[in-house]
KOLLUMDREN-374409 format. One record per residue (C-alpha): x, y, z; residue in three letters. Coordinates in steps of 0.02 Angstrom, whole numbers, plus 50000, padded with zeros to 5 digits. Example, Ala and Ser with C-alpha at 12.3 -4.5 7.8 and 13.67 -1.06 7.14 Angstrom:
506154977550390ALA;506844994750357SER;
END
This chain:
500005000050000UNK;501615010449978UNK;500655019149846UNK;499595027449974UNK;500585034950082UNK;499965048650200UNK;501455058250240UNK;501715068850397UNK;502365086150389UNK;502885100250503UNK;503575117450530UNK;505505120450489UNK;505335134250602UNK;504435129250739UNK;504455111250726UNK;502365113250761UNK;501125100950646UNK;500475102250504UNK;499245089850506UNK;497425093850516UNK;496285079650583UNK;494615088150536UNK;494675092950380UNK;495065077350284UNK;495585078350071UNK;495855063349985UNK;495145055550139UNK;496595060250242UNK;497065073750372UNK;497705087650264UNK;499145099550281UNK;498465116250344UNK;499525132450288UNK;499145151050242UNK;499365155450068UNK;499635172049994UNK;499565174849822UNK;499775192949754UNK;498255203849853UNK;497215187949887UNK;497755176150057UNK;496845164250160UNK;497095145750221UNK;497495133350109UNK;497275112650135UNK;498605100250031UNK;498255082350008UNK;499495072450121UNK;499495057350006UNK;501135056249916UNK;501015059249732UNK;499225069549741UNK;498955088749687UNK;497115087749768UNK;497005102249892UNK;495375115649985UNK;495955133849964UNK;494745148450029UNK;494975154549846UNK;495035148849660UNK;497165147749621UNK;497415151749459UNK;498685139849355UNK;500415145749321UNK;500305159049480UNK;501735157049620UNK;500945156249792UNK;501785162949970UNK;501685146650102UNK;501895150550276UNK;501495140750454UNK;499685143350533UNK;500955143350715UNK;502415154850699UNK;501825163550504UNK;503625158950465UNK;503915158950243UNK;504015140250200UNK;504715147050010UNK;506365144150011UNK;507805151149899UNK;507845134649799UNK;507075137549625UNK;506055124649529UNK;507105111849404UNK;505395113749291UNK;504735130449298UNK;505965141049392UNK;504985146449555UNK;505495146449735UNK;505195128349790UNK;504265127349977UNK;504675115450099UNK;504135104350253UNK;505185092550386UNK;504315075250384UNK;504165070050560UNK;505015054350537UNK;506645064350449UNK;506795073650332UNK;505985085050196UNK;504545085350073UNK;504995099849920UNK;503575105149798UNK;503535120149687UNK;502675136649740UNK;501975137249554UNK;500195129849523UNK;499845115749407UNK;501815114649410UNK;501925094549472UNK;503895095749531UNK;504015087149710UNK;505295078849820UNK;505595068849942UNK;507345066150066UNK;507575057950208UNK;508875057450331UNK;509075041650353UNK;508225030050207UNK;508195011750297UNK;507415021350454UNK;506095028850370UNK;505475014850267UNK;505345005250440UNK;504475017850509UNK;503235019450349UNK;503084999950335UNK;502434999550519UNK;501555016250513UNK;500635015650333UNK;500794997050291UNK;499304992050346UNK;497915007350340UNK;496394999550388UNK;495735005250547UNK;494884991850606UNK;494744991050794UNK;495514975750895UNK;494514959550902UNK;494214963051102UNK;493544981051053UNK;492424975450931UNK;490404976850968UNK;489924959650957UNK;489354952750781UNK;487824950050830UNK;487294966950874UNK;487644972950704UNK;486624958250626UNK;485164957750620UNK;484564941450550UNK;486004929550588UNK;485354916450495UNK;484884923050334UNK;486834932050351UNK;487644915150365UNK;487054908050180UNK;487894925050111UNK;489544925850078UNK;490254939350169UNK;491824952050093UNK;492594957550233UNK;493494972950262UNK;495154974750191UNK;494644961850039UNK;495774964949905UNK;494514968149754UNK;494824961949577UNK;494134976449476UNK;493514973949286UNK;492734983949165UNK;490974979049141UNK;491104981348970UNK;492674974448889UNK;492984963649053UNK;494974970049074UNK;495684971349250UNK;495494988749319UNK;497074984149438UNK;498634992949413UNK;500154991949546UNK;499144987949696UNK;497745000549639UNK;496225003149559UNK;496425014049404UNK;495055022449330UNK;494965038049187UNK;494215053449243UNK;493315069549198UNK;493245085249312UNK;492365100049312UNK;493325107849204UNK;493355096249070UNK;495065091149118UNK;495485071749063UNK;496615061149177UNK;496425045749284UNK;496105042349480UNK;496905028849568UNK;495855020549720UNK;496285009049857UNK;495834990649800UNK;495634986249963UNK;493744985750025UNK;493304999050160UNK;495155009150139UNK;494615025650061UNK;496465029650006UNK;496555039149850UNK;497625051949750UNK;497215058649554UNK;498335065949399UNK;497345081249384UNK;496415091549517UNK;494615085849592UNK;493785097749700UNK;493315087749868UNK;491345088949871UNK;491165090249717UNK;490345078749572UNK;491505072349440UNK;490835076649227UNK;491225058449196UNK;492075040549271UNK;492975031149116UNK;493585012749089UNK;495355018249054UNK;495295004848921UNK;494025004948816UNK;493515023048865UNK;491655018648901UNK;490805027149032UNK;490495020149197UNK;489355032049259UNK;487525025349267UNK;486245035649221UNK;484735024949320UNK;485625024349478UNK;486055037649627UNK;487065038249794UNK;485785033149935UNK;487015041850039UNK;487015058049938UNK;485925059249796UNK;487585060549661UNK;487715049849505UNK;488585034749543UNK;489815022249430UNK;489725004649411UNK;491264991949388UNK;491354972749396UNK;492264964649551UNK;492394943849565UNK;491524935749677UNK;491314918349721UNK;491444911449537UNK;490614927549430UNK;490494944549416UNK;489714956049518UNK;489074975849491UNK;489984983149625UNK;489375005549667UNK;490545018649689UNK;489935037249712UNK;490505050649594UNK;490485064449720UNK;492405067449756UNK;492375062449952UNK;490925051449972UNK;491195036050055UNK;489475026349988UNK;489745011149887UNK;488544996949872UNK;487694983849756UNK;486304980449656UNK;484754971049720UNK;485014953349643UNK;486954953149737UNK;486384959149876UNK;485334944549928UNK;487014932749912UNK;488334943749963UNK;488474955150130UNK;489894969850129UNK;490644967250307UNK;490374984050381UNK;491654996650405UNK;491985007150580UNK;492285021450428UNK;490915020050321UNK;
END
């Protein structure tokens, strides 16, 4: 699950966190800063997963302009004298708490990062223990009892029953290729804008982990959900979220010996997922402690 990493930051100044708990983008705690860019400023909230450019800013950034960071503590400049190896600007930078630094460039839409640590065999302990496993799934002695979440134990044990933290083989429902890429779930993508690229989600049932080659506003509904493909769309246009109303996207996950349709929401944060009628009478999603 390397590909998901949530990585922790904080102030080279002040040494204080960046990390905000609340606020969650890409369904993980963001990095809270103030930005500046010429007469407009406000608070800005990065995606934390390594490799995404998803962020919430109190105002639209336009591409190509060069943003001010500084800490939410101390209001210390996180723009350093380092200048981009693409585009030139002042690169900005945060101490990972488990040693080292994270670089990306001031610019927007320019995708220059980097990532040192101090010492490399260290960290990737560190990251194996911390981030190797992500699912949150509470100890068997803290668990409520199974059979106060079921409510018909019987007619439960004929179903078979995906349990969280099921790795899911994804197809396309329509030319039937795997959807699985490097431990993820690849799928083509349309934003508001009309912008074309491709989000990558956790393949693991119940982990919410997920990062994206172009920007997707958090609470906000995708134009369109792609087999990458055979570039037909995913998005039905019968179905809706029961959790929030949005359009939602089918794709094909194996179970017992066929296919299933298998729900995702196209609202950019929304954790719903679920499957159709005829499934759902022979299969049971275990539940989640996140969902």
């Amino acid at each position: 699950m390397y590909n998901f990493i949530s990585l922790n930051v904080k102030c080279p100044h002040c040494s204080e966190s960046f990390m905000d708990e609340e606020i969650l983008v890409d369904n993980q705690p963001s990095i809270k800063l103030k930005i500046k860019i010429e007469d407009k400023s406000g608070i800005i909230r990065l995606s934390s997963i390594y490799g995404s450019y998803n962020y919430i800013c109190d105002f639209e950034i336009q591409k190509d302009s060069i943003a001010t960071f500084s800490c939410m503590h101390c209001n210390g400049v996180l723009n350093t004298d380092e200048k981009c190896s693409v585009c030139n600007a002042p690169m900005v930078t945060f101490v990972l708490d488990i040693g080292g630094k994270v670089t990306i460039c001031s610019r927007a839409g320019c995708k220059n990062h980097l990532v040192e640590f101090e010492d490399l065999s260290q960290a990737l302990t560190k990251l194996y223990q911390d981030y190797g496993y992500q699912l949150k799934i509470l100890e068997p002695e803290t668990q409520p009892a199974r059979e106060e979440k079921v409510s018909n134990k019987e007619e439960d044990e004929v179903k078979e029953i995906i349990e969280t933290g099921t790795y899911l083989n994804a197809y396309c429902p329509f030319c039937k290729h795997s959807l699985n890429e490097e431990d993820m779930l690849k799928l083509k993508i349309i934003n508001e804008k009309n912008e074309e690229g491709y989000v990558f989600l956790s393949p693991y049932l119940n982990v919410f982990s997920s990062k994206s080659t172009i920007f997707l506003q958090e609470d906000k509904v995708v134009n369109d959900i792609k087999c990458p493909h055979c570039e037909q769309s995913l998005v039905l246009k019968d179905k809706s979220c029961e959790l929030c109303g949005s359009p939602v996207a089918v794709i094909s996950i194996s179970a017992r010996t066929k296919l299933i349709d298998f729900y995702i929401c196209s609202k950019k944060g929304c954790r719903w997922h679920g499957l159709s009628e005829d499934d759902i009478n022979e299969i049971k999603l275990e539940d989640s402690m996140e969902w």
